[in-house]
C-alpha positions as CSV (number, residue, x, y, z in Angstrom):
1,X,-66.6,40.5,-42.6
2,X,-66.2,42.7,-45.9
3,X,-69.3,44.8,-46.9
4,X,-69.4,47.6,-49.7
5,X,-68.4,50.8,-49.2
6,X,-71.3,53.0,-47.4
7,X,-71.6,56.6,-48.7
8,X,-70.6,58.8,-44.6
9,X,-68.5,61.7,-45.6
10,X,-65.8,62.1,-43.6
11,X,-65.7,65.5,-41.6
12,X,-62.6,67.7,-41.5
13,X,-59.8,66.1,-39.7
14,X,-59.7,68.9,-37.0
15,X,-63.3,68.5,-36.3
16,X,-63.7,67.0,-32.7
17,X,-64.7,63.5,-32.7
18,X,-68.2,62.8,-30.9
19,X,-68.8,61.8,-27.8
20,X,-71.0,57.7,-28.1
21,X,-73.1,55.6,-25.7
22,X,-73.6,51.8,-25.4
23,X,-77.3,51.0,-25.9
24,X,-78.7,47.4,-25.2
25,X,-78.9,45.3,-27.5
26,X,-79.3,41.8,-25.9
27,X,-78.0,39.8,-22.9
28,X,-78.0,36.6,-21.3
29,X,-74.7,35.2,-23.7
30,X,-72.1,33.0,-21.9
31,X,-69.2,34.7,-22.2
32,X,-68.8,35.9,-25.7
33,X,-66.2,37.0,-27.8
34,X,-67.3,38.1,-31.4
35,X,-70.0,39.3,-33.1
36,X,-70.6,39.5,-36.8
37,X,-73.4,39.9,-39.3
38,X,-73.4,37.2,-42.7
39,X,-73.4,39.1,-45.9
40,X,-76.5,38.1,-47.2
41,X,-78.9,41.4,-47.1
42,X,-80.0,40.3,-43.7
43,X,-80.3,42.2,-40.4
44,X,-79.5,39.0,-38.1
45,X,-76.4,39.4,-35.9
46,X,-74.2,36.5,-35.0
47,X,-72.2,36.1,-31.3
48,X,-69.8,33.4,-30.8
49,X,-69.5,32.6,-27.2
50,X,-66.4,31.3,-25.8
51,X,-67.2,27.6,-25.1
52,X,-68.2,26.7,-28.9
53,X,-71.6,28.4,-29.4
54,X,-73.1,30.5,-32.0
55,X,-76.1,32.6,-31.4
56,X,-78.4,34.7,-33.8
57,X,-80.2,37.8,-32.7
58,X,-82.6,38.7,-34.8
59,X,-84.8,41.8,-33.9
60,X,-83.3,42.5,-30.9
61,X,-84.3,39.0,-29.2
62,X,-81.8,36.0,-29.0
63,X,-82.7,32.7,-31.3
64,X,-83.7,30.1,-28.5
65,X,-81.7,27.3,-30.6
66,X,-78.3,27.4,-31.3
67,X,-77.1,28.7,-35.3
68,X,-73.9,26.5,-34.7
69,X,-72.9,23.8,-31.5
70,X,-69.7,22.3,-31.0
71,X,-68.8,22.3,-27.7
72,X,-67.8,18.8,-27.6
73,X,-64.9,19.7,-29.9
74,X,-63.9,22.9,-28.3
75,X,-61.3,23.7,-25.2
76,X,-62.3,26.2,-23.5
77,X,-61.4,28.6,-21.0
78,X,-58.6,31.3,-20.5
79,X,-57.4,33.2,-23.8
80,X,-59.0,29.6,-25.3
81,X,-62.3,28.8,-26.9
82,X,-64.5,29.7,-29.8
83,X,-62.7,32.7,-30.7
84,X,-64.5,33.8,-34.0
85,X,-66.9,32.9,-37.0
86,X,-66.1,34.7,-40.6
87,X,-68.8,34.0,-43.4
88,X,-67.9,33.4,-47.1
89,X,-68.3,36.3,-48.9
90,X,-70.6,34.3,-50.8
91,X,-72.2,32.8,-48.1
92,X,-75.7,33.7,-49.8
93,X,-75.1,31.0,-52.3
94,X,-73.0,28.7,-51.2
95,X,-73.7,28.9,-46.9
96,X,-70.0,28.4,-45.9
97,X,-68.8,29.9,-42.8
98,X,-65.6,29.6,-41.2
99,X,-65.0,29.2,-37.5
100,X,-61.6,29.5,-35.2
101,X,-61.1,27.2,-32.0
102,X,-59.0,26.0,-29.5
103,X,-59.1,22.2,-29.8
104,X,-59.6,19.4,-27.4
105,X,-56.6,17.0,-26.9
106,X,-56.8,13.4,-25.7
107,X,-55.7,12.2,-22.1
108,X,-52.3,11.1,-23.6
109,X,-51.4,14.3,-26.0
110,X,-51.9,16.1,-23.0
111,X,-49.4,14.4,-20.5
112,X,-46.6,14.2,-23.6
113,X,-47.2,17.9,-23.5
114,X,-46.8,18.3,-19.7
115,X,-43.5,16.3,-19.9
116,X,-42.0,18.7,-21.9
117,X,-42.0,21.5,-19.7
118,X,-45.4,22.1,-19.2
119,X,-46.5,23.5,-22.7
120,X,-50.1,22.0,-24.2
121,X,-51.1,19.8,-26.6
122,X,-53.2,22.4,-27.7
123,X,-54.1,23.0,-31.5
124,X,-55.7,26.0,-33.1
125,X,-58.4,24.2,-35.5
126,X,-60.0,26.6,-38.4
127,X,-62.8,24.9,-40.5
128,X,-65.5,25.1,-43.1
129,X,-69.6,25.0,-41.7
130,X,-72.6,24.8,-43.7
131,X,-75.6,26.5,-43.1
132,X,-78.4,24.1,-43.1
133,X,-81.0,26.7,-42.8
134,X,-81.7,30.3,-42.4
135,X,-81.0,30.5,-38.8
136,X,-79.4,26.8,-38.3
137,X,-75.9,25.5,-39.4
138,X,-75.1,21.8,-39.8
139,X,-72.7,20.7,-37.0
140,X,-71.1,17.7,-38.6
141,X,-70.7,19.3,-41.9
142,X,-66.9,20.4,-40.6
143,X,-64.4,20.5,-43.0
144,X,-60.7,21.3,-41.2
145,X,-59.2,23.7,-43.2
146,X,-56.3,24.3,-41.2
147,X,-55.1,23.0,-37.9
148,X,-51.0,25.1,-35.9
149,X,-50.0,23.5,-32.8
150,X,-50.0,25.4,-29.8
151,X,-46.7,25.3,-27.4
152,X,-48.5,27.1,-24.4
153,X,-52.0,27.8,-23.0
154,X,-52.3,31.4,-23.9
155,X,-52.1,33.8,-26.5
156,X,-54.2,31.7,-29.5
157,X,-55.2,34.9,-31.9
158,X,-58.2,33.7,-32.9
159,X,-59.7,36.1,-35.4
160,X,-60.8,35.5,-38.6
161,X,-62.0,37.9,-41.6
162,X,-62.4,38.0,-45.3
163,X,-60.3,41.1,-46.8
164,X,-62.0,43.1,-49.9
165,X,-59.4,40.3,-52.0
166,X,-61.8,37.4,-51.3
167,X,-59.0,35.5,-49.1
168,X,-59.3,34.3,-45.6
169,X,-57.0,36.1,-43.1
170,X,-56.3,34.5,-39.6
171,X,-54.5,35.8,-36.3
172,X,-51.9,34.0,-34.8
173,X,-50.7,34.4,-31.2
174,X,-47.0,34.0,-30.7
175,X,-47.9,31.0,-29.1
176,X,-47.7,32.1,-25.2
177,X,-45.4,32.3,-21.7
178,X,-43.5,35.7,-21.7
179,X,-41.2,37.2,-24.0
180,X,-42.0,34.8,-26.7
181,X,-39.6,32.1,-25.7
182,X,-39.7,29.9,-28.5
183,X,-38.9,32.8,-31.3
184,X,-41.9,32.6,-33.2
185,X,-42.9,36.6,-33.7
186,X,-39.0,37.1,-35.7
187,X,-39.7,33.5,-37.2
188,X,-41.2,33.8,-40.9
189,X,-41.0,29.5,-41.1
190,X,-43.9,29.4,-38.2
191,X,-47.4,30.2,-38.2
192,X,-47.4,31.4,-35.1
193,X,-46.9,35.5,-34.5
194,X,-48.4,36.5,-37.3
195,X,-51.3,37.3,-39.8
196,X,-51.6,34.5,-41.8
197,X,-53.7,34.7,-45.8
198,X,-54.8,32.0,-47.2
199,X,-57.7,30.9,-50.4
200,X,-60.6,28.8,-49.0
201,X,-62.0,28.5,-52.8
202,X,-58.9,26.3,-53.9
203,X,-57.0,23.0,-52.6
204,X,-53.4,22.4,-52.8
205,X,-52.8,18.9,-51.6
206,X,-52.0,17.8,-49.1
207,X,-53.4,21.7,-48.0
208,X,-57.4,22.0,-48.2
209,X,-56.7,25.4,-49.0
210,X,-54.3,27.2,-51.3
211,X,-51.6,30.1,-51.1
212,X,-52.0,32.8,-53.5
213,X,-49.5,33.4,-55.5
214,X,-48.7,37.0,-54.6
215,X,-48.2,36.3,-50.7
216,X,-45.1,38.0,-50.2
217,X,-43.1,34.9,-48.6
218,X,-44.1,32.5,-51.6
219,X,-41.2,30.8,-52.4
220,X,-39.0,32.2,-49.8
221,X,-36.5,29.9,-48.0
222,X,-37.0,29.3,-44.8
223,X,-40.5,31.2,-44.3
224,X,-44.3,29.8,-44.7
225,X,-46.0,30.9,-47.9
226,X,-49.4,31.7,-45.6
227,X,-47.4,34.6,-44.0
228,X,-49.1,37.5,-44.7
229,X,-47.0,40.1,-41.8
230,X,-45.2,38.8,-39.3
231,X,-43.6,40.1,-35.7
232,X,-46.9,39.9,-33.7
233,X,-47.1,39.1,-30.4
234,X,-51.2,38.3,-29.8
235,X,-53.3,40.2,-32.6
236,X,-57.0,39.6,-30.9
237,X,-58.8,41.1,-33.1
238,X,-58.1,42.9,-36.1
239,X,-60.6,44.5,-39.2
240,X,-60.6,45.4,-42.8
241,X,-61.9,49.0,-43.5
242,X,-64.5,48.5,-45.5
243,X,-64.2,51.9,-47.7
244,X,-60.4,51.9,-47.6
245,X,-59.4,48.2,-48.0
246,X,-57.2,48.8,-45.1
247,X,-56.5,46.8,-42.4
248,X,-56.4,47.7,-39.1
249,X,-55.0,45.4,-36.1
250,X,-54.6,45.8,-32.0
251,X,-51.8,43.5,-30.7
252,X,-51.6,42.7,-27.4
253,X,-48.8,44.2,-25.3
254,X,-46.9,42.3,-22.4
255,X,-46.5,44.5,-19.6
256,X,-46.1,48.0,-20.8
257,X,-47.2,48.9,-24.2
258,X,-50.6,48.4,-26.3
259,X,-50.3,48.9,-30.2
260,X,-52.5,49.8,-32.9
261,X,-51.0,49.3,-36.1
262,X,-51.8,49.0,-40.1
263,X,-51.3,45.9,-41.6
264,X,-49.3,45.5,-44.8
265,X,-47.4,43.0,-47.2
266,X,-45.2,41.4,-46.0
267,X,-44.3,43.9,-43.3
268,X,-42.7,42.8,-39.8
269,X,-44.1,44.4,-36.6
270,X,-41.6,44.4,-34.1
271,X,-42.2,41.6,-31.8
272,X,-40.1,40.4,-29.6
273,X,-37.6,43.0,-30.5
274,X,-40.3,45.7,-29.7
275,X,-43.1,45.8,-27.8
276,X,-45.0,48.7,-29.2
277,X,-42.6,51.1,-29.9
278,X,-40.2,50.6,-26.9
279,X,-37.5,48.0,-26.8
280,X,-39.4,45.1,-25.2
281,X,-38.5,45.7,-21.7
282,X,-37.2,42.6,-19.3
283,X,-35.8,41.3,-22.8
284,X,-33.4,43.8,-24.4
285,X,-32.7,46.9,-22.9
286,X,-31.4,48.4,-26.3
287,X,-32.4,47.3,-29.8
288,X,-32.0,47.2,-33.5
289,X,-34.8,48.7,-35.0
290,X,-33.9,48.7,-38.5
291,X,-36.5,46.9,-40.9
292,X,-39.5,47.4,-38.3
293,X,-42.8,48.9,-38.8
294,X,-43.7,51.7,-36.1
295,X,-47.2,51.0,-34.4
296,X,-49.8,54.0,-36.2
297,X,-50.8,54.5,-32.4
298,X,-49.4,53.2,-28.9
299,X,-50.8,53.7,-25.2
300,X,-49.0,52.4,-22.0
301,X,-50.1,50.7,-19.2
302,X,-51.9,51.7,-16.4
303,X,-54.2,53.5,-19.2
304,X,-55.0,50.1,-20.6
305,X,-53.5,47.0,-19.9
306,X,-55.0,44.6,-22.6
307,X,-56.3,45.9,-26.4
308,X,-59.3,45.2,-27.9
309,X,-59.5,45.9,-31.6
310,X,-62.6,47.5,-33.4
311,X,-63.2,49.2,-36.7
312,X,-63.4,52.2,-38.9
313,X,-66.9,53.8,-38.6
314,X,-68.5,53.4,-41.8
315,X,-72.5,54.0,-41.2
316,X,-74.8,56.8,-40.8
317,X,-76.3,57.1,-37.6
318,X,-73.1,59.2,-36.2
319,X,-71.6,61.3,-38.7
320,X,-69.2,63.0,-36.8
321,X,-67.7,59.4,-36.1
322,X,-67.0,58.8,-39.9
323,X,-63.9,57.5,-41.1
324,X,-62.7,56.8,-37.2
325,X,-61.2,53.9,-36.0
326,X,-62.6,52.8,-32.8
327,X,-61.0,50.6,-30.4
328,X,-61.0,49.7,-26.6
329,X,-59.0,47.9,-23.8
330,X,-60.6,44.8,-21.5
331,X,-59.1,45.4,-18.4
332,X,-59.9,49.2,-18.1
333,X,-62.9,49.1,-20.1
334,X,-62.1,52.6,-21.9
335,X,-63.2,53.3,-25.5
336,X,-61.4,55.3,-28.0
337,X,-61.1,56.8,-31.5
338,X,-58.7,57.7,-33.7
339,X,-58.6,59.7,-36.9
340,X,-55.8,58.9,-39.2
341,X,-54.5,60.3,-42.6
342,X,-51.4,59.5,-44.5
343,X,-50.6,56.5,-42.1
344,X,-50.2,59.1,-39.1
345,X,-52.9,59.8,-36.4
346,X,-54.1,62.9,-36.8
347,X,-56.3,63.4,-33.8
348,X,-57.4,60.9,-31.2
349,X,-59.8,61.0,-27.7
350,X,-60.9,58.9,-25.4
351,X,-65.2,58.8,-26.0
352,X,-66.3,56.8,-23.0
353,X,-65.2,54.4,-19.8
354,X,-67.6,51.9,-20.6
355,X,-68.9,49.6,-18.1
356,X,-68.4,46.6,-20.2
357,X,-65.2,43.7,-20.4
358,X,-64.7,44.5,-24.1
359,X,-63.9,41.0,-25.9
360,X,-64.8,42.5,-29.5
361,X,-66.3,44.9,-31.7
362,X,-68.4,44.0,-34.5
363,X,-69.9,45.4,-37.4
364,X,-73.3,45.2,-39.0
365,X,-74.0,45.5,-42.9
366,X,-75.0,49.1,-42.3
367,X,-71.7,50.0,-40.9
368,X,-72.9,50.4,-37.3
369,X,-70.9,49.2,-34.8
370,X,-71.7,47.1,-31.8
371,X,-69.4,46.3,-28.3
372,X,-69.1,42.6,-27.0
373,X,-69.2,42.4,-22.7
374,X,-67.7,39.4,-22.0
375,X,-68.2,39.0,-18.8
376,X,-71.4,40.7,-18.6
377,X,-73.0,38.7,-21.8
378,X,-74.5,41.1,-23.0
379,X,-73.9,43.0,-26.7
380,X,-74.5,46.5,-26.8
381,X,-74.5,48.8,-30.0
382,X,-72.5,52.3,-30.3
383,X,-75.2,55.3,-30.9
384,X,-74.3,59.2,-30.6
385,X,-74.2,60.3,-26.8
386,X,-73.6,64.5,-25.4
387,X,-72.4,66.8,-27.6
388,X,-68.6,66.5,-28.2
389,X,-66.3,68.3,-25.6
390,X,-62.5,69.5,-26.3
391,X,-60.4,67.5,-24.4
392,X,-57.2,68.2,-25.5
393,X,-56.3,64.9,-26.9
């Protein structure tokens, strides 16, 4: 989501950054995997859950009925699913939303796919919702925007978010298996491996959406005109600063590396040439690095084994957190924050070992931030803990 800028001042970049706590929010989801707010002056928080349900919480208690259903449309399981919901930035007016899923295949796309060497039939689907009411969405008012095969199972992407430029930006998965077999991270004429931007207000046939014109591959041989940075292996989840315009994405290391980096233009991030900032190892023990972007921050396995993206801390209720990325890893359940200026991390720490499988972060239109536990269900927001403690780090 995009919001307007929030008036935290940001404290001196060698001022330790704060220790946080997780404070319940709500529980009882089936394992969810985002959580948003809509940008309509409201306090209601939205949580996709993994099978193809949205849910509202609305003063701390969850909506008994559904805001959005299609399970019967949605694969499920494994890196697939209901993987995220974005709302128009004019969703006030107009009640779009846009949703990201795995899709269901029929009985025969799936054995054509098991005869050729056991990739899927699988499709990444994004489409168009209406809101029918307040706190209900109409379920056949789907409009595909956008449908990229799958070649494997696992590593979908999945998110979506509207950039402070009003166009839809999508994560895309190298497609799956190990070491990116197919090519698609160093391949500018896929979809796959990359951040893709695209404008959901216009319709260039046969597209029901259009390119705009300044994506930096327009007219490019050999490359897709909805590549917005390429050379990503699975980008999970990823954010737009909402002060900064920045954006800020976590890509999902193989077996040794987990990256943080700042998305730009055009740029190309390394995979499968590099994972992280190492030479991707198993695939190429030495490497030409010339023409890749270096990750803003890097941490290796066992200290995390699978990134979580998050945001830049943009409210009020922790000031010492302001202007802070926060971020986490899934497996390890660890929580950190970095402070960057001038493209270069300045200070980082580790602020808690959660108890939580962190799936996602989300943001409310205050700026607060909140922690998804998949495999908990529940949602739980980020509020000041102890006084900060030099660590070192």
């Amino acid at each position: 989501m995009t919001g307007q800028a929030r008036g935290c001042t940001e404290p001196p970049p060698d001022q330790p950054l704060p220790d946080i706590a997780l404070q319940a929010v709500a529980a009882g989801f089936a394992q969810p995997v985002h959580i948003t707010s809509a940008p309509d002056g409201g306090t209601r928080l939205f949580v996709v859950e993994q099978d193809g349900v949205i849910r509202i919480v609305e003063n701390g208690k969850v909506l008994p009925v559904p805001f959005l259903d299609i399970r019967d449309k949605v694969a499920s399981g494994g890196e697939q699913g209901l993987l995220s919901v974005a709302f128009h930035p004019r969703y006030d007016q107009n009640g779009y939303f846009f949703v990201n899923y795995t899709a269901r295949t029929s009985l025969f796309d799936a054995m054509i796919g098991k005869a050729f060497g056991g990739r899927t039939a699988l499709r990444t689907v994004v489409s168009r919702f209406t809101r029918s009411a307040p706190v209900t969405a109409d379920a056949s008012s789907e409009t595909v925007v956008l449908t990229i095969d799958q070649p494997f199972a696992n590593h979908n992407g999945g998110q979506l978010a509207f950039g402070p430029d009003g166009y839809l930006y999508i994560g895309m998965g190298d497609g799956g298996a190990a070491n990116d077999p197919l090519g698609h991270g160093q391949n500018r004429a896929t979809l796959l491996g990359a951040i893709l931007r695209i404008d959901v207000d216009r319709e260039q046939p046969p597209h029901r959406y259009a390119i705009p014109p300044d994506n930096p591959f327009v007219n490019v041989a050999d490359a897709r005109g909805e590549v917005w940075a390429y050379g990503l292996r699975n980008p999970w989840r990823f954010s737009f600063d909402r002060q900064t315009g920045l954006l800020y994405a976590a890509d999902v290391g193989q077996d040794t590396v987990e990256e943080i980096d700042i998305v730009r233009k055009g740029r190309n991030y390394g995979w499968r040439i590099m994972e992280g900032d190492v030479c991707t190892p198993g695939f190429a023990d030495t490497c030409d690095t010339a023409g890749l972007e270096t990750p803003l921050f890097t941490y290796r396995h066992p200290e995390g084994f699978s990134v979580t993206g998050g945001f830049v801390y943009r409210g009020n209720a922790i000031p010492g957190l302001c202007g802070a990325y926060l971020f986490g890893d899934y497996v390890t359940k660890r929580i950190w924050a970095l402070r960057v200026k001038d493209d270069s991390v300045v200070t980082h720490r580790e602020l808690l070992i959660s108890d939580e499988n962190i799936s996602s972060f989300g943001e409310d239109e205050d700026g607060e931030l909140y922690v998804v536990s998949h495999q908990a269900g529940r949602i739980m927001k980020i509020v000041s803990g102890k006084s900060p403690v030099e660590d070192g780090k």
